[in-house]
C-alpha positions as CSV (number, residue, x, y, z in Angstrom):
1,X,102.8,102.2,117.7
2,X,106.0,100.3,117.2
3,X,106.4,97.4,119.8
4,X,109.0,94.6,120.1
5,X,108.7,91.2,122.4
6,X,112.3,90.9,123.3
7,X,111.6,86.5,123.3
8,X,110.5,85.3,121.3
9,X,111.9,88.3,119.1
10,X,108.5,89.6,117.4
11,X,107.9,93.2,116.1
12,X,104.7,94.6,116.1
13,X,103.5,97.6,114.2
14,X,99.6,98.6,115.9
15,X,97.5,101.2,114.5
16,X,93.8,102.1,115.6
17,X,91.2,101.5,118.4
18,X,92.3,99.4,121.9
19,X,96.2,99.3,121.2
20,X,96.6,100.2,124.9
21,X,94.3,97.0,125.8
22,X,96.3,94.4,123.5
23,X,99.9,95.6,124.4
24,X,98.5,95.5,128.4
25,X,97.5,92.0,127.4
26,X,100.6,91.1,125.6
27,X,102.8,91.6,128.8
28,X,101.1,89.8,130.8
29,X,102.9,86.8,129.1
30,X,105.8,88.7,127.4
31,X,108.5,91.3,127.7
32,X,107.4,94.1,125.9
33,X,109.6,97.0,124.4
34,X,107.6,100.1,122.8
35,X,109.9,101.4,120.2
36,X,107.4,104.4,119.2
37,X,103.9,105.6,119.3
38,X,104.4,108.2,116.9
39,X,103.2,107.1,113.3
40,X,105.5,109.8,111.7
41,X,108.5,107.6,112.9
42,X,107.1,105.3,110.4
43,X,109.4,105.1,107.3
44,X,108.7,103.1,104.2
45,X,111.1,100.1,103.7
46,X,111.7,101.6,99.8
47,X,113.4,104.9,102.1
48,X,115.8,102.4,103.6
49,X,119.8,102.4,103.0
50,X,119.1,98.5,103.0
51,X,116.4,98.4,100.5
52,X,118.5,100.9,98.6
53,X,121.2,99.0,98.6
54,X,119.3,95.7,97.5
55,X,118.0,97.0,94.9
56,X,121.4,98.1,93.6
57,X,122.7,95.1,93.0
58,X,119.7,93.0,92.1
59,X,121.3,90.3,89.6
60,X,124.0,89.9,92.2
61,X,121.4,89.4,95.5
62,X,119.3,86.8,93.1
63,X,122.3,85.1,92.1
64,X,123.8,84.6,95.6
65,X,120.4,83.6,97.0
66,X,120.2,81.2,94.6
67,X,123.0,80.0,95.0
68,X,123.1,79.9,98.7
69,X,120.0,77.4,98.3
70,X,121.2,75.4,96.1
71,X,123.9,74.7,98.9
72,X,126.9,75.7,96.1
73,X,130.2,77.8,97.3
74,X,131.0,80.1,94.4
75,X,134.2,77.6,93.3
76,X,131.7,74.7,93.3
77,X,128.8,76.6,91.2
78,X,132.3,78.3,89.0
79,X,133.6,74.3,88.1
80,X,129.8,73.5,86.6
81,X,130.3,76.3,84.6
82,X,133.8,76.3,83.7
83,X,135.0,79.5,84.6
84,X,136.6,80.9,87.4
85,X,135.2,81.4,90.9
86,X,136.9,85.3,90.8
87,X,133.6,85.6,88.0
88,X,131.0,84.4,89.9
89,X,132.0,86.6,93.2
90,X,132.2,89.7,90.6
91,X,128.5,88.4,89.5
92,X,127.2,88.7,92.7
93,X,128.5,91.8,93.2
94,X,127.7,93.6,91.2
95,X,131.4,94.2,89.5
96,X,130.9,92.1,86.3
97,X,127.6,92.4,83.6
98,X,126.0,89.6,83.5
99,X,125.6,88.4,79.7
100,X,122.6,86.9,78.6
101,X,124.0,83.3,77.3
102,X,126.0,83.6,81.2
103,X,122.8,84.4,83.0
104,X,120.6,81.1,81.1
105,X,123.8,78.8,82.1
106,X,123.7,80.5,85.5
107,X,120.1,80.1,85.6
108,X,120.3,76.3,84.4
109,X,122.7,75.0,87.2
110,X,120.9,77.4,90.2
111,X,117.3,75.8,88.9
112,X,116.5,79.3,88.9
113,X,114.1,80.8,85.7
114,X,116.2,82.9,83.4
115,X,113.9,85.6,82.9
116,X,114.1,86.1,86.8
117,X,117.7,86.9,85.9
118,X,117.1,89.2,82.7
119,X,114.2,91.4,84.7
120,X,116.6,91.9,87.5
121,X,119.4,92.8,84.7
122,X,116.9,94.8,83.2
123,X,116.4,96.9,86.5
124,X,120.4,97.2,86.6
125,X,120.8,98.6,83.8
């Protein structure tokens, strides 16, 4: 069974014995939304367009995560690097192959490991 708590927003995914007893319990504090009962409804996050899609692009997600927490704009991260920002936002998408001597310079100003960056490359490629 599939439920959702509409606040706070929670999903729940119940399988076996006494699920009608919990969710019962559940609402008597929260709003509760059963999305399905059925098991088969079930699909595996690796079927997902999103997962798909992720994994499509890997070098690109990593480096824009990265980036993202390293609280850089793609000009700011492209002037430690010297190049343009136009490279960085083909990077992360996917457009432009990241080279290995790019990806350790990429890896040294985003304090991210470079073999992070050559596995996903790998994966890409």
């Amino acid at each position: 069974m599939l439920a959702l708590v509409k606040k706070p927003h929670i999903e729940l995914s119940l399988h076996g014995e006494h699920v009608d007893e919990l969710i019962k319990w559940i609402r008597k504090k929260f709003e509760v939304s059963i999305l399905t009962t059925e098991a088969s409804d079930s699909v595996a996050i690796e079927e997902t367009d999103f997962w798909k899609e992720m994994q499509s692009n890997r070098v690109g997600n990593l480096l824009a995560a990265a980036r993202l927490k390293a609280g850089m704009t793609q000009i700011q991260l492209a002037n430690k690097l010297g190049i343009r920002q136009n490279m960085i936002s083909d990077y992360e998408r996917g457009v432009r192959r990241l080279a290995p001597d790019m990806a350790k310079r990429l890896a040294a100003q985003l304090n991210i490991k470079y073999t992070h960056l050559k596995t996903a490359a790998g994966k890409n490629h």
